[in-house]
C-alpha positions as CSV (number, residue, x, y, z in Angstrom):
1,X,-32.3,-46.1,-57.9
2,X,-30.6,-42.6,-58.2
3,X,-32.4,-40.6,-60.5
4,X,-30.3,-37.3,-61.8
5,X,-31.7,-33.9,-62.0
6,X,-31.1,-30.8,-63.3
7,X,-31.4,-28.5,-60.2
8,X,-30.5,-28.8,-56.1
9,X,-33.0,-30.5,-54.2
10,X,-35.1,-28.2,-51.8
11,X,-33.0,-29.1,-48.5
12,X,-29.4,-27.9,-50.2
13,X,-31.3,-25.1,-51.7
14,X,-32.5,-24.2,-48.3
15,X,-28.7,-24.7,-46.8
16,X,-26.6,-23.4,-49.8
17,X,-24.8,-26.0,-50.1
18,X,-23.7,-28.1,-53.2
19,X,-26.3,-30.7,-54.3
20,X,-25.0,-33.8,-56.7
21,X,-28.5,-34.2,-58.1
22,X,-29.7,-37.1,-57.0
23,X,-32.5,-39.0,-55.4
24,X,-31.8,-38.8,-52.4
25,X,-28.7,-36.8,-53.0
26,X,-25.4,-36.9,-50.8
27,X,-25.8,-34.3,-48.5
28,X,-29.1,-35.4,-47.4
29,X,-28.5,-38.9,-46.9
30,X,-25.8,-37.6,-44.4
31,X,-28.1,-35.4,-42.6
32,X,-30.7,-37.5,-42.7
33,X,-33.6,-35.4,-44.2
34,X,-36.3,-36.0,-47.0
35,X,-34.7,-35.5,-50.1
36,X,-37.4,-33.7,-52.6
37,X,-37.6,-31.3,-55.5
38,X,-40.7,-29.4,-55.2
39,X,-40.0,-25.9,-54.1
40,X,-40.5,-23.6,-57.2
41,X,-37.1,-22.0,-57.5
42,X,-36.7,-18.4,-56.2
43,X,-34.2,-15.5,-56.7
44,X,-30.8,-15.9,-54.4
45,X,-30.8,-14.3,-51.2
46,X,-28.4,-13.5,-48.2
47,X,-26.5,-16.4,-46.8
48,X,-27.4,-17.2,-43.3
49,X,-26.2,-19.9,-40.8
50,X,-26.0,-23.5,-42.4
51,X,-26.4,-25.3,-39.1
52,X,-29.2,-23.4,-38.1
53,X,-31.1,-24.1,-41.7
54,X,-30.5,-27.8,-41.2
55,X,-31.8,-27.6,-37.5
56,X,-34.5,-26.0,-38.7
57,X,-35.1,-28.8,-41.7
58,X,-35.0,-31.5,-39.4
59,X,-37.7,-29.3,-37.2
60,X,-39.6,-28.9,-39.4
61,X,-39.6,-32.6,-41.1
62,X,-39.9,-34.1,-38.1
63,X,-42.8,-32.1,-37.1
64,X,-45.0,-32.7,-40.8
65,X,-44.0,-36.4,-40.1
66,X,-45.7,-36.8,-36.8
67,X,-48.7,-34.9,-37.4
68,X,-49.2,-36.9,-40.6
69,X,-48.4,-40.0,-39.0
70,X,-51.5,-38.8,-36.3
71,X,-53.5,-37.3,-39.5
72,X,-53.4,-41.1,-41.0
73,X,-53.5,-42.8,-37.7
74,X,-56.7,-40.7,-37.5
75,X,-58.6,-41.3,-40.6
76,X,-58.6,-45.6,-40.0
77,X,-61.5,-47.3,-38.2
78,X,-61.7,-49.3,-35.4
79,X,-62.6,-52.8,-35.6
80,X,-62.9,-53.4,-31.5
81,X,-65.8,-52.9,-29.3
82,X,-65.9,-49.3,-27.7
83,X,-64.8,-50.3,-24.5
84,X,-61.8,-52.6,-25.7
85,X,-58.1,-51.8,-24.4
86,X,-57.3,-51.9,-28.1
87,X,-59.5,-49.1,-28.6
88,X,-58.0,-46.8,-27.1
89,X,-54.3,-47.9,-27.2
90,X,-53.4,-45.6,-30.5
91,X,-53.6,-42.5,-28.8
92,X,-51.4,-43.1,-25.5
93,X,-49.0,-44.8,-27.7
94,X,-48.5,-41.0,-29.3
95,X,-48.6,-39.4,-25.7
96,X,-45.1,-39.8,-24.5
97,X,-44.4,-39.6,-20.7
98,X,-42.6,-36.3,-21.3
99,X,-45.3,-34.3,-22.8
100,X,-47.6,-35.7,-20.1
101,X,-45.8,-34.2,-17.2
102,X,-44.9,-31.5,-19.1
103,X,-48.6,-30.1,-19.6
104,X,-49.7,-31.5,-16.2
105,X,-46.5,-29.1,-14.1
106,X,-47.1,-26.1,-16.3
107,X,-50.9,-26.6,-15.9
108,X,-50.6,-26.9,-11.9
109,X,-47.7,-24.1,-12.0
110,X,-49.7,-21.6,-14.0
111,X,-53.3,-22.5,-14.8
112,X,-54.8,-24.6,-11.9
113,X,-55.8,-21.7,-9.4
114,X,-58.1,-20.2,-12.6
115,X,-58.8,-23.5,-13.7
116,X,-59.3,-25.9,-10.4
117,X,-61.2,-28.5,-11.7
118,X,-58.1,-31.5,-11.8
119,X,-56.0,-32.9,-9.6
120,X,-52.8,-34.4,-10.4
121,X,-53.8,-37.7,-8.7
122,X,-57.0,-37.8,-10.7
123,X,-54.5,-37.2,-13.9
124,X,-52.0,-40.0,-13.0
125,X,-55.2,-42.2,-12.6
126,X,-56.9,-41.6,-16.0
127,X,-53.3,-41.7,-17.6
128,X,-52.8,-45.5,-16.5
129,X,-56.6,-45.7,-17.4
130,X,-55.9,-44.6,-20.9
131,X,-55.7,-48.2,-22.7
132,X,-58.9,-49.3,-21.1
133,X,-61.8,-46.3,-20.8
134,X,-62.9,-43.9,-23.3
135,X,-63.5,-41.8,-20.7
136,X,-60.4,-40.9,-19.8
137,X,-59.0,-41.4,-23.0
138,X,-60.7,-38.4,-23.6
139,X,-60.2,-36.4,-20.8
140,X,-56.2,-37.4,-21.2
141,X,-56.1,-36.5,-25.1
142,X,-58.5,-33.0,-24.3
143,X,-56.4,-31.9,-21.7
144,X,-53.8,-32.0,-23.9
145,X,-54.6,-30.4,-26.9
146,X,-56.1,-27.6,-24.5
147,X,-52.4,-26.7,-23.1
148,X,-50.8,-27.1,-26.5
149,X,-53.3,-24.8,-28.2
150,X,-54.7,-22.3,-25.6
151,X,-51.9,-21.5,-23.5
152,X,-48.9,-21.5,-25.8
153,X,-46.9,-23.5,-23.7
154,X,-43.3,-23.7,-25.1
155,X,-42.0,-27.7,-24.5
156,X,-38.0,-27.0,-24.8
157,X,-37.4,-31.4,-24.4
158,X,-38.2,-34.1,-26.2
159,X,-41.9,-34.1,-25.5
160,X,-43.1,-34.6,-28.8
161,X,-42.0,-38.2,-29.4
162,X,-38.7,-38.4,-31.0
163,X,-38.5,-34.8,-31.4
164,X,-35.3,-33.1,-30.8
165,X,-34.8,-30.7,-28.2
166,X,-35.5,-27.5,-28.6
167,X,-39.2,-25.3,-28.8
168,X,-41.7,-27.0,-30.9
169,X,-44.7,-25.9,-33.0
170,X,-47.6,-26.9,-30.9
171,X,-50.8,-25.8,-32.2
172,X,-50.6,-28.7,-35.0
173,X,-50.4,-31.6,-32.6
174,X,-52.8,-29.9,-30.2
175,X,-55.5,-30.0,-33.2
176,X,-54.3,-33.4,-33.9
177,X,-55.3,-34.2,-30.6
178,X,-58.4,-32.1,-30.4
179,X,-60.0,-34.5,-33.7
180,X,-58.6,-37.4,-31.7
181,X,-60.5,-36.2,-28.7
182,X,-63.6,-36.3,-30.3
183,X,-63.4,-39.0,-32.8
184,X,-62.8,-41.6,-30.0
185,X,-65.5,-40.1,-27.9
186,X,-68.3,-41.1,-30.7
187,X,-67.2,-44.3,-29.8
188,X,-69.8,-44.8,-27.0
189,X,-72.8,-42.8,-25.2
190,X,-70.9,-40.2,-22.9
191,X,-74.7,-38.2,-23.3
192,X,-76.9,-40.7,-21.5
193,X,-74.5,-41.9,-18.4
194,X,-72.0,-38.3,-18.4
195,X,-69.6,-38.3,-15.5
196,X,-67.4,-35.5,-14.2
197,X,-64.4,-36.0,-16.5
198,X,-67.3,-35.6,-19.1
199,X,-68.4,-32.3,-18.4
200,X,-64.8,-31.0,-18.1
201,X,-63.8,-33.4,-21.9
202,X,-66.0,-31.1,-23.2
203,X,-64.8,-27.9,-21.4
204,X,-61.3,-28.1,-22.7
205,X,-62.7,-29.1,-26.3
206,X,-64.2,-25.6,-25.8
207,X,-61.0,-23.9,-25.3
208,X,-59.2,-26.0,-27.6
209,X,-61.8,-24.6,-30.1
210,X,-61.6,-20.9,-29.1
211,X,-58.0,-20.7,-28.9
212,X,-58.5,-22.1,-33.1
213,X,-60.6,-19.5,-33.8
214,X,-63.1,-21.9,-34.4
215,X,-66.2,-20.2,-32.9
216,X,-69.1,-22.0,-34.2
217,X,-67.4,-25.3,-32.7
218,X,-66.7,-23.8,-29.4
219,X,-70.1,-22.5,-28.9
220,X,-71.3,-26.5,-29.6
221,X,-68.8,-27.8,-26.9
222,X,-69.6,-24.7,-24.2
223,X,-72.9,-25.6,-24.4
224,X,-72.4,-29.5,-24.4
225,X,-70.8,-28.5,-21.0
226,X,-73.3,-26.9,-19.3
227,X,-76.1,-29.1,-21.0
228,X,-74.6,-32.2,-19.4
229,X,-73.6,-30.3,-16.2
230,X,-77.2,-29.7,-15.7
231,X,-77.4,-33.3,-16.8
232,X,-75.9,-34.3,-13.6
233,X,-77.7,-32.0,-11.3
234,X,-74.8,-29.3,-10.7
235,X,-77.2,-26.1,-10.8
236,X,-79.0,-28.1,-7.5
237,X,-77.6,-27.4,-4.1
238,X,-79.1,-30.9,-3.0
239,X,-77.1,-32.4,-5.4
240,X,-74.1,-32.0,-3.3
241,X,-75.6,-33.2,-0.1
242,X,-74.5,-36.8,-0.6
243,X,-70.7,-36.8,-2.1
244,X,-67.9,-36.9,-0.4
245,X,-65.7,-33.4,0.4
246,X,-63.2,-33.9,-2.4
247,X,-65.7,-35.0,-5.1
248,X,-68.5,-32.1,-3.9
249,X,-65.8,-29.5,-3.9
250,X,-64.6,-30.1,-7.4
251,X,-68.2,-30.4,-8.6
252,X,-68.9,-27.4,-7.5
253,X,-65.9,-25.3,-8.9
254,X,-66.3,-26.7,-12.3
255,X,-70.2,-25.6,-12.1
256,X,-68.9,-21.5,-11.1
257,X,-66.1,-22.3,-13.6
258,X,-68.3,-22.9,-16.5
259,X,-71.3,-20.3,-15.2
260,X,-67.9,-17.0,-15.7
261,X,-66.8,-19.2,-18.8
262,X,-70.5,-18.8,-20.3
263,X,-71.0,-15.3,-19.7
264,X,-67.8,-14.1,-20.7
265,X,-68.7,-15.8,-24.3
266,X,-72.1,-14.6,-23.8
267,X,-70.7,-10.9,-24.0
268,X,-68.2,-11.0,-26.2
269,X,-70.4,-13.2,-29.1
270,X,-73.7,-12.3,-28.2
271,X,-75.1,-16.0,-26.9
272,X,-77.7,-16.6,-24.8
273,X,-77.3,-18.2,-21.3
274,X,-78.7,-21.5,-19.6
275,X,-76.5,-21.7,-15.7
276,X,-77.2,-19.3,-13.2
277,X,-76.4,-18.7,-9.0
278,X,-78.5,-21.5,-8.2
279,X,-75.7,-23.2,-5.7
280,X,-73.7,-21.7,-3.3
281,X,-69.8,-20.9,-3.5
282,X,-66.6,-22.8,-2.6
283,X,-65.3,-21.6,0.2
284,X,-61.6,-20.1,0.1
285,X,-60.0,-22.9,1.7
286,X,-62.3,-25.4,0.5
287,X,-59.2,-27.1,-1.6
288,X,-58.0,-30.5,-1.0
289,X,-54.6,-29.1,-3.0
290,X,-54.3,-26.9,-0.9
291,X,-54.6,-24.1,-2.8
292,X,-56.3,-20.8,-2.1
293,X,-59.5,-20.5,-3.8
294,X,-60.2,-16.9,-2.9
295,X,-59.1,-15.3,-6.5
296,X,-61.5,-18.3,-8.4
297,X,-64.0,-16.7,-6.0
298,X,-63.1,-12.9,-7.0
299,X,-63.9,-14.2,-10.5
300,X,-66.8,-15.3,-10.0
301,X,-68.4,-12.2,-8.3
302,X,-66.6,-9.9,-10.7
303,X,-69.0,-11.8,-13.7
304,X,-72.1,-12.9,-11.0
305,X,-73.8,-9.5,-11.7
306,X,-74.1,-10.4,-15.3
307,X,-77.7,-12.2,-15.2
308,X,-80.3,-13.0,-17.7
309,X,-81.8,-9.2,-17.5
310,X,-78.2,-8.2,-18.4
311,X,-77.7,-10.4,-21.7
312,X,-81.1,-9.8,-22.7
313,X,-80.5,-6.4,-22.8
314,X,-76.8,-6.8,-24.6
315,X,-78.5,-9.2,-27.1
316,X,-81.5,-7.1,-27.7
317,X,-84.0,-9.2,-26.4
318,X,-85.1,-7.0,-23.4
319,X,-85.7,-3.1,-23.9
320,X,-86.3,-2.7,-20.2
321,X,-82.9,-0.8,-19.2
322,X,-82.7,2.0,-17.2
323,X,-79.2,3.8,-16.4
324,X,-80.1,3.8,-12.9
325,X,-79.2,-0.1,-13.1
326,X,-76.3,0.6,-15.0
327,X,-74.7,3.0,-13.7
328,X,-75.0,0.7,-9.8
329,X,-73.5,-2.3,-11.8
330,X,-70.2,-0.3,-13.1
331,X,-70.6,0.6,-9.3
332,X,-70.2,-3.3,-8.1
333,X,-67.7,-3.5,-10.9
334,X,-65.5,-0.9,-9.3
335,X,-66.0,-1.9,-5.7
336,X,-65.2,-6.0,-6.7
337,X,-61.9,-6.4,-6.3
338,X,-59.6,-5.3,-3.3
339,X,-56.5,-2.6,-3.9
340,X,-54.2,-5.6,-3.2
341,X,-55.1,-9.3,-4.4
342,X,-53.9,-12.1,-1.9
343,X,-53.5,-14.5,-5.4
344,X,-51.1,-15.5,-7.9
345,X,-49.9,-13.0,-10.3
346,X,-51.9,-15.0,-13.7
347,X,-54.5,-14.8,-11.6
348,X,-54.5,-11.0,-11.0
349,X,-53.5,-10.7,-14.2
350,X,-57.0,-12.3,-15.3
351,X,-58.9,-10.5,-12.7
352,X,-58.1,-6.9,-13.2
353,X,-58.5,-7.2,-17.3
354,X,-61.9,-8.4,-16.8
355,X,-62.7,-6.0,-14.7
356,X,-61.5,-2.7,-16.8
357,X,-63.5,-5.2,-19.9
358,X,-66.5,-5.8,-18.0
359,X,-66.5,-1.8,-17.3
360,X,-65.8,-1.4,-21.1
361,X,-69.2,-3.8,-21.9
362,X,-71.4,-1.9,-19.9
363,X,-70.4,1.4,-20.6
364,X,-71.2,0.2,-24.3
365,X,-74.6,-0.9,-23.4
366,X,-75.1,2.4,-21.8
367,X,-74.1,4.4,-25.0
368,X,-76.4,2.1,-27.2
369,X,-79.2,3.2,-25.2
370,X,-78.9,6.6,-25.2
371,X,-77.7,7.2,-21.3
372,X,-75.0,9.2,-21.4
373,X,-74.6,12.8,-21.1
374,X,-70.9,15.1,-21.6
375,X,-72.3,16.9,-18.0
376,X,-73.3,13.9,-15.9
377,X,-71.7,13.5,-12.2
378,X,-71.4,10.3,-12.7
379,X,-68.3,9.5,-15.1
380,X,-69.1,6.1,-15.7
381,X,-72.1,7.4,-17.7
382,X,-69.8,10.1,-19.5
383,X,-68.5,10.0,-23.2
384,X,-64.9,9.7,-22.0
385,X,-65.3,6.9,-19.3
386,X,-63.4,4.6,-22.0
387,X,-60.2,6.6,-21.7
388,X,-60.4,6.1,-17.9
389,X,-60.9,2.9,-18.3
390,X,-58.0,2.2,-20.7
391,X,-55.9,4.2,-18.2
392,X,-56.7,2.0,-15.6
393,X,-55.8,-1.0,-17.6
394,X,-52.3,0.4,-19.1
395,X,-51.6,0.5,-14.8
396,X,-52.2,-2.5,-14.0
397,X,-51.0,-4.5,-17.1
398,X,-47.9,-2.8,-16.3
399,X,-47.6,-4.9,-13.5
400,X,-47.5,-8.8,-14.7
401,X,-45.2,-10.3,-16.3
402,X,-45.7,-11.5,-20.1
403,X,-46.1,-15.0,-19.2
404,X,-49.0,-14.6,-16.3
405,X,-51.0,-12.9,-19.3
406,X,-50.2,-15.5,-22.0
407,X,-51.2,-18.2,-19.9
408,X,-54.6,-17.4,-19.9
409,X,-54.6,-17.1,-24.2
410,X,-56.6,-15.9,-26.3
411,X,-59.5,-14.9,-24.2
412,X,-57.7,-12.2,-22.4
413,X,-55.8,-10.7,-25.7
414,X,-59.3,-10.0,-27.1
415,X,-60.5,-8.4,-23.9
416,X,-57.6,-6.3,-24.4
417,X,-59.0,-5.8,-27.9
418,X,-62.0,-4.7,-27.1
419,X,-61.2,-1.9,-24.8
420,X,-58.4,-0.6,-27.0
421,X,-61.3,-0.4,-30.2
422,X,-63.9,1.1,-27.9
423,X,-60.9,3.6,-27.1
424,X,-60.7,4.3,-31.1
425,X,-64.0,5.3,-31.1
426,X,-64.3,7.8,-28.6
427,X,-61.1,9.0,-29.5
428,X,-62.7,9.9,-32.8
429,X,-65.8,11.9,-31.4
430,X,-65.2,13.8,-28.3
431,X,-62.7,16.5,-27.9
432,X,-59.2,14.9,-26.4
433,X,-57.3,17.6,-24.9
434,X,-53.9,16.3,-23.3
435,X,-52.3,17.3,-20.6
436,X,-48.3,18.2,-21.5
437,X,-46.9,16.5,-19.0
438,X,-49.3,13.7,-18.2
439,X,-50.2,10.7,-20.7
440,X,-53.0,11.0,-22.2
441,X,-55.7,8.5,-24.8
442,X,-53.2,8.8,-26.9
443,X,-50.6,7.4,-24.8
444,X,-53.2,5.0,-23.3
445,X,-53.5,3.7,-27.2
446,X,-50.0,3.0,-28.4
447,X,-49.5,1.1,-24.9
448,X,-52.4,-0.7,-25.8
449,X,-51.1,-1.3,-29.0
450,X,-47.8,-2.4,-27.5
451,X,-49.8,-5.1,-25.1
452,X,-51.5,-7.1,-28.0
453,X,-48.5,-7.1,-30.6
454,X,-46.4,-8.4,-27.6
455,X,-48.7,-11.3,-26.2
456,X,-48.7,-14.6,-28.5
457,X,-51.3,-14.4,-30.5
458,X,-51.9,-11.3,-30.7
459,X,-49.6,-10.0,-33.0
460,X,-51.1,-12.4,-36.2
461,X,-55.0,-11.8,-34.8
462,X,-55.9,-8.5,-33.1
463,X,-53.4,-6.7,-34.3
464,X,-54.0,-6.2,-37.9
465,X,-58.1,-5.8,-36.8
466,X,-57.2,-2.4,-34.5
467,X,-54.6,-1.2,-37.2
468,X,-57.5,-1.6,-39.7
469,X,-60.1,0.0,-37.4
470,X,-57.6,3.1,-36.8
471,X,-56.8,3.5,-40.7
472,X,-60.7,3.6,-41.1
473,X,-61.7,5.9,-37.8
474,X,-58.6,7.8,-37.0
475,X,-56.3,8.0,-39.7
476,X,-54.9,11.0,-38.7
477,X,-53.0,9.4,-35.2
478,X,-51.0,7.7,-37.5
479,X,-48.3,9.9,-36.9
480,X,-48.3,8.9,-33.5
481,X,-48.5,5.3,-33.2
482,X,-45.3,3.5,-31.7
483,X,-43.1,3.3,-35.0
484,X,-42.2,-0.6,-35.0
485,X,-46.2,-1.0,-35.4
486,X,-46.6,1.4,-38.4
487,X,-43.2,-0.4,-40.4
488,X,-44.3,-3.7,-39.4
489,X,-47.6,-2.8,-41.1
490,X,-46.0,-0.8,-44.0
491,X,-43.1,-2.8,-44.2
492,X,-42.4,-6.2,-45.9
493,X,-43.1,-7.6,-42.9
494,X,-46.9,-8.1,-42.7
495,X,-48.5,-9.4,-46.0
496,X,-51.6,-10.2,-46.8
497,X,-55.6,-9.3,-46.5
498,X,-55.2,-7.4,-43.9
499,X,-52.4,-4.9,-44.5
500,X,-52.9,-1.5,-43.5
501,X,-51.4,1.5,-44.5
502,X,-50.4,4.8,-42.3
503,X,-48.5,7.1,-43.0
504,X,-45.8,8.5,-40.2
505,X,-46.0,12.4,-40.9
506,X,-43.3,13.4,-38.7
507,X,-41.7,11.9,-35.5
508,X,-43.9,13.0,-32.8
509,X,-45.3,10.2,-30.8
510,X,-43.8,9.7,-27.8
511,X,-40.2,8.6,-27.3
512,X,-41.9,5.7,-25.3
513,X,-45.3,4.7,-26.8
514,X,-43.1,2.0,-28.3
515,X,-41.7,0.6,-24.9
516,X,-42.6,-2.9,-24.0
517,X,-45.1,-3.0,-20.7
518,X,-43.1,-5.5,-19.4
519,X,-40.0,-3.8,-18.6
520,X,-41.1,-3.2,-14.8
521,X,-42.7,-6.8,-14.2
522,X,-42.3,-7.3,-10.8
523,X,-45.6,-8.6,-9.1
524,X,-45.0,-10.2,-5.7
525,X,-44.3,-7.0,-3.9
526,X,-48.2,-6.1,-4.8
527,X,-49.6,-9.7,-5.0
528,X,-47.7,-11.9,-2.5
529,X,-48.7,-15.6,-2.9
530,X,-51.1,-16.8,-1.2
């Protein structure tokens, strides 16, 4: 039954367009969309393209009806046994074929030489699996949620369902999937028999986790990894003694994968470790893909120096440092990688951030404990090392290409982060000095700046944190930030808890502190393909 009311319904309100007032009214029985009244009405604003409002309406829609469909799909119980097809039927029936492949090429295109733990065989077979093993139910729905949340992966066809084509919010379903993930997996023992695919279920429920700023959760799943790695023997070299090549080979990546994974977390939130070198490396061509493995093995060397003496001493558990040992590690941190990288460019990209932010984390320890002097030959154990440091990171992120950074989420953002803040604070104690026709911190800062409000992510998380930290410590560089950062900050267009508020004195920043780093992207000339 039509009911009348007294006002337009929220869609025409949305579109400007006249509304008869009805339940559902006329226009939106035409255009198919939800007909409701609940938007508190608002002053009248600037006109702006009716088919692109009702495109976005039927986004939108769409999108809140599928992740409530998957919210109330979620919240009934199972009647089956554990290991009944039924089981585990709901949650490939929401997986279209589409969004499958979708994840799996992006992943093998972007992610796999950082991440070489799958195969796309080994995918294919746990997809057809799906309806008949938790297991791979798991592994299926985990891997997924990891690429819709983590990477920001852009699906431009009709992945999600009956979605119409065009980009798609993907963080929702991803943490749709993510609960899904580990609902199903209370469904049977995966701790007393864990398998492979178990280790690495809980790997991407890790990432899944970090990239939703959900640390406490993340910490549970890192350390579910390792716990059942070590479970199945991985930190033993006789362990791999007795499985075939393929099966030894991917055992052993995921081990070095998750020993950098847990160190990198270990530094930046101050956990403990439990994997160390206790097996010996892949080799380089030791791939059945066929892949090179020879930047996954620059990454692990780049993070292999970071041992149990090293966290105890960043957690405050030790007190036995001496800068003798720190000043040989920035040392090894400087000599790790070559001058040209035989990889792909996301994985340079990854490699030559965490090596300026592993430079960054031991300088810090060294300031903490007293080590460094303004007159010391050494300049990684100087007061300014940092603004070398972010110099030689502006360089090199120059380089990639926005995507080969984004890929890798929000790990390497926060990297970024923390050697722009630790930049902040020396820039607010030593004595700067800048060349006039050289960049200099300053410089170094606002293309810092640049990086992190460019890179998804970045912009609603680590941005408004540095802006803060410079209102608070340097408030007097305001002047000189890139201008788009300061209005976006002053401006109507950032509200919230965390506005910040500089004032720009005068123009005198540099015509291009504002300038995207991505204007000069190409990489193959310095990184050819392997």
């Amino acid at each position: 039954m039509s009911i009348p009311t007294k006002r337009a319904c929220d869609a025409c309100h949305r579109r400007k367009v006249r509304c008869n007032s009805r339940q559902p009214c006329g226009n939106c029985s035409q255009a198919g969309l939800s007909c409701t009244y609940d938007a508190i009405p608002q002053k009248k604003g600037p006109k702006g393209s009716r088919a692109k409002v009702i495109s976005e309406l039927r986004e939108t829609q769409k999108q809140s009806d599928l992740t409530s469909m998957l919210l109330q799909d979620g919240n009934k119980s199972y009647g089956s046994p554990p290991q009944s097809p039924t089981h585990h039927a709901r949650a490939s029936d929401l997986l279209s074929h589409e969004l499958i492949e979708g994840c799996t090429d992006f992943f093998f295109t972007q992610m796999y030489p950082t991440m070489p733990i799958l195969y796309r065989e080994q995918i294919r077979h746990a997809v057809g699996d799906m309806g008949h093993s938790v297991e791979s139910n798991c592994l299926i729905t985990s891997f997924l949620a990891f690429m819709l949340i983590q990477p920001g992966i852009v699906l431009k066809t009709g992945h999600l369902m009956d979605q119409p084509a065009g980009s798609v919010t993907n963080p929702k379903m991803g943490s749709v999937l993510m609960e899904e993930a580990i609902r199903v997996r209370k469904g049977y023992d995966y701790v007393e028999n864990p398998t492979v695919d178990t280790v690495i279920t809980s790997f991407f429920l890790f990432d899944c986790a970090l990239g939703l700023n959900k640390h406490n959760t993340a910490w549970f799943h890192l350390r579910e990894a390792t716990a059942l790695a070590q479970i199945l023997g991985m930190q033993d070299e006789n362990t791999y003694m007795f499985d075939n090549v393929v099966e030894t080979s991917r055992k052993r990546r995921l081990f070095w994968l998750l020993f950098v994974t847990e160190r990198a977390y270990a530094l930046q939130k101050h956990r403990p470790l439990t994997l160390h070198a206790t097996i010996s490396l892949p080799t380089a061509d030791q791939d059945p893909a066929n892949y090179s493995l020879a930047g996954f093995i620059y990454l692990v060397n780049l993070y292999r120096p970071f041992d149990d003496t090293f966290i105890g001493l960043w957690n405050k558990s030790r007190t036995d440092c001496s800068p003798l040992t720190l000043a040989r590690l920035q040392q090894q941190l400087t000599e790790a990688l070559p001058q040209f990288l035989n990889t792909t460019e996301s994985q340079a990209a990854d490699l030559r951030t965490s090596q300026q932010w592993l430079r960054t984390m031991v300088w810090q320890l060294s300031i903490a404990n007293g080590f460094l002097s303004s007159t010391s030959p050494d300049t990684s154990m100087t007061f300014r090392f940092p603004i070398e440091i972010a110099k030689d990171l502006v360089e090199v992120t120059r380089q990639f290409s926005k995507q080969s950074m984004e890929v890798h989420g929000i790990g390497l953002i926060e990297k970024v982060f923390d050697v722009a803040c630790t930049l902040i604070d020396v820039m607010s104690c030593v004595p700067l000095g800048s060349g006039k026709f050289e960049p200099g911190p300053q410089e170094y800062l606002n293309s810092l700046l640049t990086l992190i409000s460019t890179l998804r992510g970045g912009e609603s998380r680590f941005l408004p944190l540095v802006m803060t930290k410079i209102r608070d410590t340097l408030p007097a560089i305001g002047s000189h930030l890139p201008q788009h950062l300061i209005e976006k900050y002053n401006g109507s267009g950032h509200h919230g808890k965390q506005q910040v508020e500089l004032k720009q004195e005068h123009s005198g920043g540099s015509s291009s502190a504002g300038s995207s780093p991505f204007e000069t992207p190409p990489f193959m000339h310095y990184y050819p393909l392997a």
